[in-house]
N, C-alpha and C positions, 0 to 999 in steps of 0.2 A: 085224159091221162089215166091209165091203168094204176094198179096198186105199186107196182113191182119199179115203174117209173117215180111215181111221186117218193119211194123207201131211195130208192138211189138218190136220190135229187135232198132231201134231208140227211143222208149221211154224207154227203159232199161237204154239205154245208156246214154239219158240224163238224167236222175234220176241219173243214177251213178257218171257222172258228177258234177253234185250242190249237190251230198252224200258228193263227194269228197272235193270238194273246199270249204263247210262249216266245213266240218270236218280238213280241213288246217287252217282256221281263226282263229286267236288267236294263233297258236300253238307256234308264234314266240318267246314269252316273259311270265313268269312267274308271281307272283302276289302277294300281302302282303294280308293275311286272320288275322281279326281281332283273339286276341288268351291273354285269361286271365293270363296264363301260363306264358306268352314274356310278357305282363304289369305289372305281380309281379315279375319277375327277373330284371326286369327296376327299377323298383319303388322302391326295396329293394337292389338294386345295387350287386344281387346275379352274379360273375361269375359262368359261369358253365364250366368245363374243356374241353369239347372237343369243344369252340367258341373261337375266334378268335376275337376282339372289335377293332369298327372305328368308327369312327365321321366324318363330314362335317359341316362344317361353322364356326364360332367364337368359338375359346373355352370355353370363356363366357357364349354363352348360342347357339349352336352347333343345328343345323338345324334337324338333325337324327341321332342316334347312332344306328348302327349294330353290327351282332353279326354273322360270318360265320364258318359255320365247317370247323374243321382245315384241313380236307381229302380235301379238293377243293384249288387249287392253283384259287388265287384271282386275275385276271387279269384286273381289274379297281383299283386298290390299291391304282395307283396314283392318282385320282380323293379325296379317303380320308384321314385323320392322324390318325394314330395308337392308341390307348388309349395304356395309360402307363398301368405297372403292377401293379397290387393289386386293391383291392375296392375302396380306396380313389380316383384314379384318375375316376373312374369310377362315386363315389356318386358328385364329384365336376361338372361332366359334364351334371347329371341329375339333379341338381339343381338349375344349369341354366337355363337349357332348361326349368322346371319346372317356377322359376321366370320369364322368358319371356314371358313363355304363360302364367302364367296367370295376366302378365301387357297387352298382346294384347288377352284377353279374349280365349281363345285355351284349346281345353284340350287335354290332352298325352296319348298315346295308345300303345301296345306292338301289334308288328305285328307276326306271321309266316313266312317266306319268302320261297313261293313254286316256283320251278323252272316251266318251260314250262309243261315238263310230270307231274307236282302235286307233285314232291321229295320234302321234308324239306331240306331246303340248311342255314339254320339260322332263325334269329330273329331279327326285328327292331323295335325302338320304337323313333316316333317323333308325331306331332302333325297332326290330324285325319283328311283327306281330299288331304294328299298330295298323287301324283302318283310318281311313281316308276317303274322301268326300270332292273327288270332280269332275267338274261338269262346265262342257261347252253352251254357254247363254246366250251363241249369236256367231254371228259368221267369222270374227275377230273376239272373241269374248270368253276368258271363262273364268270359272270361281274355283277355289280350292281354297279347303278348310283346313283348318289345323288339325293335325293327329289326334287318335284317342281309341284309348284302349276296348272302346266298347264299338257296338255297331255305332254309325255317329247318322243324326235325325239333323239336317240341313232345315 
């Protein structure tokens, strides 16, 4: 093999290399996409039948309320509490959240919640700025953490 062959055949490679390992970046964890859709099912305390509803923080006025499809066995579960059944307990949780924010000037957003691959895995809605932390654990499976103001370390 000449010079000129073996320089091609290495710069292949390292191209394919750093193709590779940006194309890994990110792949780990999923992501909340702003979505008018999830902030009028919030807003209007619309259940939709095939979500699932949690909360985190005070029930008073609850840090984020999600909303996961029922097909996904939810294995952070312990991390939230359960929204009770019917609207009520649903319009009580966003109206806290709602009064909170806007005593500490915030406004409320309905998210998307797309897994690593881009899947719709649900819907959240909490105050606009926070990071999030989800991730598909299995063919039916995923975890999502609770909000937090900082990058959040799973």
């Amino acid at each position: 093999m000449d010079e000129r062959t073996f320089l091609i055949i290495v710069l292949v490679l390292c191209i394919g290399f750093v193709v590779f390992f940006m194309s890994r970046s990110g792949e780990n964890y999923g992501m909340l996409k702003p979505s008018n859709a999830a902030t009028e099912n919030f807003q209007s305390n619309l259940l939709v039948e095939d979500l699932e509803y949690w909360f985190c923080g005070p029930e008073s006025h609850p840090l984020a309320i999600i909303a996961v499809q029922r097909r996904f066995r939810f294995d952070s579960a312990k991390l939230w509490m359960k929204v009770g059944t019917g609207k009520e307990s649903l319009r009580r949780l966003t109206e806290g959240m709602q009064s909170r924010a806007g005593q500490l000037n915030q406004n409320l957003r309905g998210f998307e919640m797309v897994d690593q691959r881009g899947e719709r895995v649900g819907e959240w809605y909490s105050a606009v700025g926070v990071q999030a932390v989800i991730k598909r654990t299995g063919i039916d499976s995923i975890e999502v953490w609770p909000p937090s103001a900082e990058k959040p370390e799973p």
